[in-house]
Each structure stands twice: as C-alpha cells, then as structure tokens.
VOGU-3710 file (C-alpha; in Angstrom, 3 decimals, decimal comma):
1> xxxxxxxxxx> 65,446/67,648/100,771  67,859/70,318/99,921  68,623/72,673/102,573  66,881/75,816/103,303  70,199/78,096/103,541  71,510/76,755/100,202  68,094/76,466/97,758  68,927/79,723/95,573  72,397/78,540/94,885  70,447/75,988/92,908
11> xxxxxxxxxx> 71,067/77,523/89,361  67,678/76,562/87,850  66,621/78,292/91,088  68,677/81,509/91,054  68,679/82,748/87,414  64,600/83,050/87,937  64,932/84,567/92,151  65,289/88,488/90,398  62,373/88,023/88,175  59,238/87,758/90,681
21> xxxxxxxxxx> 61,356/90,360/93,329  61,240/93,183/89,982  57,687/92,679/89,529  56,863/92,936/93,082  58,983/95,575/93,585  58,066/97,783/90,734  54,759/99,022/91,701  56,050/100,759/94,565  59,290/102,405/92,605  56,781/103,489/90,448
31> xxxxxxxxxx> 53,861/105,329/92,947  57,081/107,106/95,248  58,543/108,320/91,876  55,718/108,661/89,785  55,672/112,183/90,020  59,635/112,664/89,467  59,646/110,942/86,434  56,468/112,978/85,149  58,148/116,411/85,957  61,706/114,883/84,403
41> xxxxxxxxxx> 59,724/114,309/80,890  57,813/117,576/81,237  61,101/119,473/81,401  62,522/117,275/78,544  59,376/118,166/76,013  59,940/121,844/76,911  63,914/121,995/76,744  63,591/120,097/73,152  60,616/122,441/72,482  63,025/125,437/73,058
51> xxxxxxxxxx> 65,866/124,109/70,904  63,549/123,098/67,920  62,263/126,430/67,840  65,558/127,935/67,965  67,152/125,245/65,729  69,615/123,512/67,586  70,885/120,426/68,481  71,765/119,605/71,991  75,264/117,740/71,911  75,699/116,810/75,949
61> xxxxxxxxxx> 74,170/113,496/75,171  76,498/113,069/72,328  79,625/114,007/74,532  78,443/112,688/77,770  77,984/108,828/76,322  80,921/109,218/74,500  83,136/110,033/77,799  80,980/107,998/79,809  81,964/104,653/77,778  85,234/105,680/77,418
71> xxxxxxxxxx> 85,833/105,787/80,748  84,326/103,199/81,964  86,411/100,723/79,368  89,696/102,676/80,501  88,431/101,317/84,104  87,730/97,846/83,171  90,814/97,414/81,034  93,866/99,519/83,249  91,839/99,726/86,881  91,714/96,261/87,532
81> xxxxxxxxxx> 94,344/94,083/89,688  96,055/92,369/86,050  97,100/95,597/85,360  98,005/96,517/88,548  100,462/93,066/88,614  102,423/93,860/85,616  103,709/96,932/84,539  103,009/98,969/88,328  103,877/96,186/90,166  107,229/95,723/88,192
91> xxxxxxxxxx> 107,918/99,534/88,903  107,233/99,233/92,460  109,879/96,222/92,278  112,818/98,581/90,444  111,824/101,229/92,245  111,992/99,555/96,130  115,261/97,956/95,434  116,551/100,828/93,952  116,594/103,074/96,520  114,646/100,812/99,627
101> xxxxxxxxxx> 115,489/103,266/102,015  114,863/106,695/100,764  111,908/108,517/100,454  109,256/107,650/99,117  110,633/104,506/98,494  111,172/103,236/102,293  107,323/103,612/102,723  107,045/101,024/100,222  106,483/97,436/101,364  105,572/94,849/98,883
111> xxxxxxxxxx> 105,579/91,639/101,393  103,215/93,171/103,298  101,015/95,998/101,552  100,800/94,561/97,718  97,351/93,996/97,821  96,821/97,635/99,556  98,660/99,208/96,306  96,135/97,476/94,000  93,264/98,611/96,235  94,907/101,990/95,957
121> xxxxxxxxxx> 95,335/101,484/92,354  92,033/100,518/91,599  90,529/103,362/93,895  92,462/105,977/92,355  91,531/104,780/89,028  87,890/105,279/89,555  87,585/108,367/91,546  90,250/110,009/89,072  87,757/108,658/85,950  84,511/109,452/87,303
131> xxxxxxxxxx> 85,489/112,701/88,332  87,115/113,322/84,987  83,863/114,457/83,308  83,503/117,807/85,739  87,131/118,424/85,174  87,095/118,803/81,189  83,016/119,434/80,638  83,357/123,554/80,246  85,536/122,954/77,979  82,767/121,778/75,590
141> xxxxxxxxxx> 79,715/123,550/77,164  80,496/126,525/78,795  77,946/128,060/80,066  76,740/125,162/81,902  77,488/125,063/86,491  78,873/122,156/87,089  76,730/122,882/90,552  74,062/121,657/88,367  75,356/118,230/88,138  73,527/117,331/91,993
151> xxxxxxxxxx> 76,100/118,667/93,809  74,165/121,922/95,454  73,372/120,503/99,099  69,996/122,684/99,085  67,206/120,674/100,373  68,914/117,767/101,661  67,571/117,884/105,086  64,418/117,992/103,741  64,786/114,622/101,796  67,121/113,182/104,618
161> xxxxxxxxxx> 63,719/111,080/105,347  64,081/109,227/102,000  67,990/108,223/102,992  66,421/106,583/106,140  63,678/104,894/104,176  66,336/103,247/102,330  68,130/102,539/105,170  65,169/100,469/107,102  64,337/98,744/104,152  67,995/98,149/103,066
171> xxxxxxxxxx> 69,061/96,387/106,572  66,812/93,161/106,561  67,751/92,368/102,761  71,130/92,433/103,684  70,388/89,925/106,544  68,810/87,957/104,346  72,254/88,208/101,670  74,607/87,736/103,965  73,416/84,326/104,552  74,557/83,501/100,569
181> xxxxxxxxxx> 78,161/81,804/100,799  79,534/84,296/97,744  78,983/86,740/99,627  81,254/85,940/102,203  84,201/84,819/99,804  83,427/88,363/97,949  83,207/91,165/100,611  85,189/93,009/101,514  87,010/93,312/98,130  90,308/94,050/99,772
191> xxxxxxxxxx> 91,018/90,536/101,446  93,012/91,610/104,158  91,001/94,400/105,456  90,398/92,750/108,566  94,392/91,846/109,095  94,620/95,140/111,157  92,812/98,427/112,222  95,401/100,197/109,637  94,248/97,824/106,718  90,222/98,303/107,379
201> xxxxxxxxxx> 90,360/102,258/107,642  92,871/102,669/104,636  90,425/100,605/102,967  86,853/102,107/104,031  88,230/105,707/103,180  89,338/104,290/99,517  85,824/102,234/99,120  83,918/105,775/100,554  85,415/108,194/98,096  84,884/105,733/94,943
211> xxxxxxxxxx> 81,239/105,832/95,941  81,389/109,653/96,585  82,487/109,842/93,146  80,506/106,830/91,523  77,339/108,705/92,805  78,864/112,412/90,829  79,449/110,588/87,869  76,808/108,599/87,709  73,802/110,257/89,741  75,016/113,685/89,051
221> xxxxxxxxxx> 77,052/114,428/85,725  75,299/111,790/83,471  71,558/111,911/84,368  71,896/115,657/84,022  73,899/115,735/80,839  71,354/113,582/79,558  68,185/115,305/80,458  67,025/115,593/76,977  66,079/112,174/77,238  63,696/112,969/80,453
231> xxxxxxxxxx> 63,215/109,995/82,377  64,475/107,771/79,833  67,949/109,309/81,037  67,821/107,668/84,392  67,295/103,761/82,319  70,222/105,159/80,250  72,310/105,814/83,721  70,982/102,308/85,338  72,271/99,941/82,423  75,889/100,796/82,164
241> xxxxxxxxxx> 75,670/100,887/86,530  74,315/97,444/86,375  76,751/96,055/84,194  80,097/97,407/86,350  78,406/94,920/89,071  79,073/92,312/86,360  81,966/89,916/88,362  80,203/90,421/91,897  77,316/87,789/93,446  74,462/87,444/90,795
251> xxxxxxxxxx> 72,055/88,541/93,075  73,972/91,742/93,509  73,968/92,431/89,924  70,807/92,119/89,721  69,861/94,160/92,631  71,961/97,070/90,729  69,120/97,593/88,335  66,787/98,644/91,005  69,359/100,458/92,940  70,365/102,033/89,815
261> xxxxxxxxxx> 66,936/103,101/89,115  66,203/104,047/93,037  69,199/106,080/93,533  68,627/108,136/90,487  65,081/108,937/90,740  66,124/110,129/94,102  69,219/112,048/92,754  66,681/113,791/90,548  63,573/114,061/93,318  66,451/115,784/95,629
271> xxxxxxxxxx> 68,070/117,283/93,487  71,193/116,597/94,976  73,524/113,299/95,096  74,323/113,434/98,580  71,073/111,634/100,107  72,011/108,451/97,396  75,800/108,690/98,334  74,927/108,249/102,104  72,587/105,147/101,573  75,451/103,803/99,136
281> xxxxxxxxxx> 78,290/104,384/101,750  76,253/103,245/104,811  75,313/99,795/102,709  78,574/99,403/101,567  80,123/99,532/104,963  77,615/97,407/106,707  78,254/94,763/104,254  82,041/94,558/104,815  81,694/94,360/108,538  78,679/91,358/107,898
291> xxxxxxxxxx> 81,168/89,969/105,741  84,338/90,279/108,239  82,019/89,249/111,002  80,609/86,069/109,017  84,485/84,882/108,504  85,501/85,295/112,370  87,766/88,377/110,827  87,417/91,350/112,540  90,592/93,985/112,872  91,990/93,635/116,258
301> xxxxxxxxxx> 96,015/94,499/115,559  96,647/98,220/115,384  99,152/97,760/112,270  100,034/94,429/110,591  103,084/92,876/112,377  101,769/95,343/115,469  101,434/93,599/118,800  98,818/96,612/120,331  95,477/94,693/119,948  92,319/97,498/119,876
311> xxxxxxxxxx> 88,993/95,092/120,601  85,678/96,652/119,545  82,988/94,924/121,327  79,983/96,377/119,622  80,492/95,296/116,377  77,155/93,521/116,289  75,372/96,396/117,470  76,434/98,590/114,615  74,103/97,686/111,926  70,753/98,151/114,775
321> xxxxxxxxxx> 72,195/101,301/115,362  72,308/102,333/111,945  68,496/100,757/111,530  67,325/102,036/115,130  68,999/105,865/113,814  67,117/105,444/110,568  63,586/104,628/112,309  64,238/107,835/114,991  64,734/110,043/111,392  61,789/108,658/110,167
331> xxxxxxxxxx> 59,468/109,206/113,292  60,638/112,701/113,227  59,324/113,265/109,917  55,775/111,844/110,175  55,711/114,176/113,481  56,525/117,363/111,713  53,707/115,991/108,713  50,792/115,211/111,313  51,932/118,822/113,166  51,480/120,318/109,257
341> xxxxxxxxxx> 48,383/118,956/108,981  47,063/119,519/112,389  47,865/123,648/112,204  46,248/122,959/108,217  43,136/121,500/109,971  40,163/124,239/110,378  39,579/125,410/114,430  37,006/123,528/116,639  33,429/124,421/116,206  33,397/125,984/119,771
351> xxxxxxxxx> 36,235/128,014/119,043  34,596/129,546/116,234  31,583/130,117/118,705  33,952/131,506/121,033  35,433/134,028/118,390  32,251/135,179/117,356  31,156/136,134/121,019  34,191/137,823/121,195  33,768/140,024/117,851
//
C-alpha cells in the first residue's frame, strides 16, 4: 500500500492530479467572472468597431507581444543564477580584491552574501524588465495614461472583499501543498533566507517588489495593451505567466493557469492591480515561512556570524491570522450587503397603516 502523504508523487498519478481540479474548478471561475469577461468583449467589438470605421489598425498588440517576449527571454537567458556566476560574479571577484576595503567595495562579501547578490541579481532583473514597458510605452503611443495600465487605486476598498476570498480559499490548499516534499527543497528560493533575520527581510522585500512588478506587467500593462482581443487578452496574459513557473513543483505550474486566469479577471473586474498583488504577496510569503517552518529553519540570528538571537514565537499563528483577518473582511462585507438590502426592502405593512393615519 503506498503511503497516503506520497501517492501524487506517483508520476502516472501526478501528470493526471491538474486535470479533474480544472474541470471542477472552472464552473465557478466562470459564474464570479462571467460578467467581466462579457463587458471585456463588449468593449473589444466597440473599440474595433471604432477603428474599422475610422480605418485604422491598432498596433499595442503588435508592440506589446513583441516587448513582452523580449523581455521575458532577456529574463530567462541573463536573470538567472548561470549568469549571475560568470561574468558578475567574476567582477565582484576583481572588484573585492581590488580595492576590499573601500567603498563600495568593503560592503562586499562573497563568503558570506554570494547567494544574496544572485537573489539581488535576479530581483533586479525582473522588476527592472517588467517595469520596462511603462518606461518606453509613450514613446510609441502617446496619448495613452499609463494610469490606465491598473494602477489607479479607485475602488479598491470596494473589491478588498475579493482579496480576502482568495485569501480563505488560498490557505487550506497551501496546507494541503506544503505536505509535497518539492516543495520543501524549493521554497524559499533564496536558500539561506532563514540563516538570519538580515537574510529573510533582504529577501521578502526583493521577492515583494518582483511581484509588485510581475502583477504591472503582467495584470496591468499587457491585459490592457491587449484589449483588442477582449477576454481572449487575459488567455493571452495566462500562457506566457504559466510557463515562467516552468522549473518550480509541477503542481505549481499548473496551478499558474488558474491563478493566471483568476488574478486577471480580477485585475480587469477591479480595475486596478493592487487587490491581485496583495493575494500574490500574502501567498508568497506564507509559503516561505511553511517552507522554513517544515525544514526546522526559522531566522533566529540578527545578522549571519551575529551572536544576538531575536526568537519569534508566533510563527505558527501567522498564517490563522492572515485566514482569521480574511474571514473578519469578509463578514464585514455580507453585513454592509444584508444592511443594502434591508434599507432596499419596502416598510412593514403597519407602517404604511401608520403613515396613512398620519397624512
């Protein structure tokens, strides 16, 4: 009998696991954005409506794939760590012996920080390239705001219901994933984030602002510069999202289709990419502490080579706080809809007597 625990590492097991979880999963994508992706297309018709009748052509998909796969193979091919190890970690070499105690060069430590530097490397690499696109897009279209691109924060109280939603829903699966022994060995990606306080923060503040930017570039800039498409421009937004998963835990990958396709029906149902940057961040960082926790590696030096120890007892508390926070944002919501439709509903029928005696 093969154990419970380890049955989906089976692979004739696991290729099949996302199949039956899509299809179960679908119909309910489909009735809480139903009406998103209906108002998406109904824009589309009219926008291409507008330009046939004036004659034009509408080059932002052109120019936005273009950049957008361009980038992305810049990423895969100069932001990873075999880049990082040759020609940037040579230069770090030259440059610490060099001059090893001048500035900058005395805050460089190889020994201890190399793996930091590539984390830096690779961080800077894709917050630079996804933000790239705002930085050089009036130069093509002009008149367009780059505002436009989900970054107005109008309305996001309104939807901050939907962040909680995914939230409690979001905290159980990752109960369930944590339980999968690659995702242990892969999470956090920077190995020694849980060697000191200094190491985890560095790297949670270079993890948050790549998904900041991720969710810009990919929830913001290239939905909208694809709109033409309608709602076909969210699938066209979800494919190249799945595929930077590619190198992480199957199920993961996997799981990026649906996220790819949550997060940016909800970019577009918002109108802003805050709400999906929040879920993303929150996720991500629950899943490094899991991860940390799962390995018996949780920061407790201030600094590496630091003998002040910092204990944080409530790390196990942190991810029912998030959930508990999440269900009090949620009760607040149905409160304020049942108050709606209470001062909606019609007065008693011996009120109305009572206002008639009075007129």
């Amino acid at each position: 009998m093969v154990p419970s625990v380890t049955w989906l590492e089976l692979p004739y097991i696991k290729w099949a696991v996302p199949i039956p979880l899509l299809l179960a999963i679908a119909p309910l994508i489909w009735w809480f954005f139903r009406a998103t992706w209906h108002q998406l297309d109904e824009d589309a018709f009219a926008y291409r409506r507008a330009l046939h009748e004036r004659g034009e052509i509408d080059y932002r998909p052109l120019v936005a794939l273009t950049m957008g796969a361009m980038i992305l193979t810049l990423q895969e091919y100069y932001g990873r760590g075999d880049f990082y190890e040759g020609p940037l970690h040579r230069w770090l070499e030259r440059l610490q012996k060099a001059n090893p105690t001048g500035w900058p060069t005395r805050w460089i430590d190889l020994h201890t920080y190399n793996e930091m530097y590539l984390r830096l490397w690779w961080g800077l690499t894709r917050v630079g390239g996804y933000l790239a696109p705002l930085l050089v897009w009036r130069l093509f279209f002009r008149r367009d705001s780059l505002l436009d691109f989900g970054l107005r924060p109008t309305g996001f109280r309104e939807h901050a219901w939907i962040y909680a939603l995914c939230v409690v829903v979001m905290v159980p699966v990752l109960l369930i994933i944590k339980r999968q022994p690659d995702f242990g060995s892969y999470y956090p990606i920077y190995k020694m984030a849980g060697r000191s306080w200094l190491d985890f923060w560095v790297w949670e503040v270079i993890y948050i602002a790549q998904f900041l930017s991720l969710e810009i570039f990919f929830r913001g800039w290239w939905i909208r510069a694809t709109r033409v498409f309608g709602v076909g421009a969210i699938w066209s937004m979800a494919v190249p999202y799945c595929m930077i998963h590619y190198g992480k835990p199957y199920l993961e990958a996997c799981s990026a289709v649906v996220a790819g396709v949550v997060l940016g029906s909800l970019s577009m149902k918002t109108r802003s990419v805050y709400a999906g940057f929040l879920v993303h961040g929150t996720v991500a960082i629950l899943m490094d502490v899991l991860a940390l926790d799962q390995r018996g590696a949780l920061p407790v030096l201030l600094a590496p080579g630091s003998s002040r120890r910092i204990v944080f007892l409530y790390w196990h508390a942190l991810i029912w706080i998030a959930w508990a926070l999440a269900f009090v944002v949620l009760a607040v919501k149905l409160w304020r809809v049942l108050q709606k439709r209470r001062a909606a509903l019609p007065p008693p029928v011996s009120q109305l007597q009572q206002n008639d005696v009075d007129r």
